[in-house]
C-alpha positions in Angstrom: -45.9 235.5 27.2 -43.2 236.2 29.8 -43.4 235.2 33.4 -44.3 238.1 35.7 -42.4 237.8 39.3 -43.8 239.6 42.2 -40.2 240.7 44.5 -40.2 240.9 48.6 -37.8 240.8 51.3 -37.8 239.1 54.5 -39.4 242.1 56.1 -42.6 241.7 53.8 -41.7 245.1 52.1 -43.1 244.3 48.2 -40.3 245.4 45.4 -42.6 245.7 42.5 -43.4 243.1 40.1 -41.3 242.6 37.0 -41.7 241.1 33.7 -39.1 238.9 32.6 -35.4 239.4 32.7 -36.5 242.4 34.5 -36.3 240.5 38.2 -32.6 239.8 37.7 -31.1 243.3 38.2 -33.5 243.6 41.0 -32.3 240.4 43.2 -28.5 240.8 41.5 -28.8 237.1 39.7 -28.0 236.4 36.0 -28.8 233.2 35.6 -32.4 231.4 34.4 -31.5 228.2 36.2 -30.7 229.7 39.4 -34.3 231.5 39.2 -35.6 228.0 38.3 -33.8 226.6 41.0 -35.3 229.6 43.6 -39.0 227.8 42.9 -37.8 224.3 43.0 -35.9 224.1 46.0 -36.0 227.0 48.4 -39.6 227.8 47.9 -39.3 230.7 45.9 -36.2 232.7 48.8 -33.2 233.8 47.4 -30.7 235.5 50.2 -33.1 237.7 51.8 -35.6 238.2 48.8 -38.7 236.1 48.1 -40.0 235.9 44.7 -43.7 235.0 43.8 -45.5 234.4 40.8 -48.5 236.0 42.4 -49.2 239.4 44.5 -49.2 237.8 48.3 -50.2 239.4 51.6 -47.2 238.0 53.4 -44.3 236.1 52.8 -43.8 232.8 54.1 -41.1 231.9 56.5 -37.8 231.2 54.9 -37.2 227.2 54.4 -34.5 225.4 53.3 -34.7 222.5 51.6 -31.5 221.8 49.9 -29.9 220.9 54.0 -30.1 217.5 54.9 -28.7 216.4 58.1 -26.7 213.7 57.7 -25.8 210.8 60.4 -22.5 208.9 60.9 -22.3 205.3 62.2 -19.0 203.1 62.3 -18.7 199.6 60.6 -20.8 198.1 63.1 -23.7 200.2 63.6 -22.9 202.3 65.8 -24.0 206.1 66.1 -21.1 208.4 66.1 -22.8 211.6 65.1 -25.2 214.4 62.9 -24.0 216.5 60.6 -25.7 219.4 59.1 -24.9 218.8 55.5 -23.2 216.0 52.9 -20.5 219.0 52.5 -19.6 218.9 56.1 -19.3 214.7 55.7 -16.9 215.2 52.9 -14.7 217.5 54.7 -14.6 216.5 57.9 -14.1 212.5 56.9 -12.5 213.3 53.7 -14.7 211.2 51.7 -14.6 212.1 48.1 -17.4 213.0 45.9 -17.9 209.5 43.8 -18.3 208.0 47.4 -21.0 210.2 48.3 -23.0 209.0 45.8 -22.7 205.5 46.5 -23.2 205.8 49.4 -26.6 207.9 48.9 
């Protein structure tokens, strides 16, 4: 049995529902994982579509869950700062990846 996914946009307008691979052309995606990835972190959004696996009433307002904010301290303890994602700490202090996740 395939999955059946039920396509809005942010404006509540219903796409249809679609059987399958049948969703990807709508929300221009290709890949299984990404769709995963739609229900497992950002609540079922993807840019300004929101998919479902059941007819809704109204969609729910967009959250993002993959943003973490992300505060800075100096050797000693002290605050420096918030930043609004682990990409903006690795730019702005050059901090390479492997660091990152040590110091996760």
């Amino acid at each position: 049995m395939k999955t059946k996914f039920y396509v809005y946009d942010k404006t509540n307008k219903f796409y249809g529902e679609f059987i399958g691979k049948g969703v990807m052309s709508v929300i221009n995606l290709r890949s299984w994982n990404r769709i995963r990835d739609i229900f497992k972190d950002n609540k079922g959004w993807y840019k300004d579509f929101y998919l479902s696996l059941e007819r809704i009433d109204a969609v729910p307002d967009k959250v993002w869950n993959n943003k973490i904010k992300v505060d800075i301290f100096d050797k000693y303890g002290n605050f420096i700062e918030t930043l609004n994602s682990i990409k903006e700490v690795k730019e702005k202090y050059k901090v390479p990846a492997s660091k990152i996740k040590n110091i996760q």
